[in-house]
N, C-alpha and C positions, 0 to 999 in steps of 0.2 A: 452904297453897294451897287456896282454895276450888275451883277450877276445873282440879284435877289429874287428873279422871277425862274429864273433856272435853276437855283437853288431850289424855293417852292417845288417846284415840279418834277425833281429827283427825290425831293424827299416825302412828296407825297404819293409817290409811286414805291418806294420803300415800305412804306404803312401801309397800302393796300397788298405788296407782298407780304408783308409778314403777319397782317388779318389774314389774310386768304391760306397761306402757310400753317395757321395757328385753326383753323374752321374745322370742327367736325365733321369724318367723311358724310354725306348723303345716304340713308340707306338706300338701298336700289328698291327694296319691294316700294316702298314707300312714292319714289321718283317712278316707276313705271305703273304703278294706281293712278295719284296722279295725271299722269300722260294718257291715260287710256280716259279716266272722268274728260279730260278736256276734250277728246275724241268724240265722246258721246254726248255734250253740250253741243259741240259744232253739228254733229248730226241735229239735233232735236232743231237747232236754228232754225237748219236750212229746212227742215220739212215744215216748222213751225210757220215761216215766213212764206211757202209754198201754198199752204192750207189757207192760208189768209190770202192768197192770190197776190201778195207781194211782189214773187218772182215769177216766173216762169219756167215750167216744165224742165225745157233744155237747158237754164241757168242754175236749177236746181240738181242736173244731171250733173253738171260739170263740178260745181262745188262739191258734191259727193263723190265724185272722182278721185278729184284734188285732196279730200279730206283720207281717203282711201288710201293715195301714195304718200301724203305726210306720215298716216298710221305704219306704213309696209317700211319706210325709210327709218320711222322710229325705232322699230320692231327688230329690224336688221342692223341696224348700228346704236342697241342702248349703253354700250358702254363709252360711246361718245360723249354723250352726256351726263353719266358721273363722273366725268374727268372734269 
């Protein structure tokens, strides 16, 4: 079969549509706990590795920034991601 690795790969993108088709919606409370615990591990990191003079001050400024607009981009668009 000339066309057996193309075969494969239609029909394995078939199975992943029809698992993904077949999946139980996400609850949203659930997906937005979640997202906010990862928030709050990311904080505790960055101050944790701060405390320990790991990083420095203005590198800790910034990842808290950054941790800030990941949270604010979460917040404003969650239904992006229970889709």
């Amino acid at each position: 079969m000339d066309n057996r690795a193309a075969v494969d790969v239609v029909r394995r993108y078939y199975h992943e549509r029809h698992r993904q088709m077949n999946l139980v919606p996400a609850d949203s409370d659930i997906v937005y706990e979640l997202f906010l615990q990862a928030f709050h591990v990311q904080y505790e990191l960055v101050q944790a590795a701060f405390k320990k003079g790991q990083i420095p001050a203005t590198l800790a400024q910034q990842l808290q920034q950054e941790i800030v607009f990941d949270e604010t981009g979460y917040i404003q668009n969650q239904q992006a991601f229970l889709s």
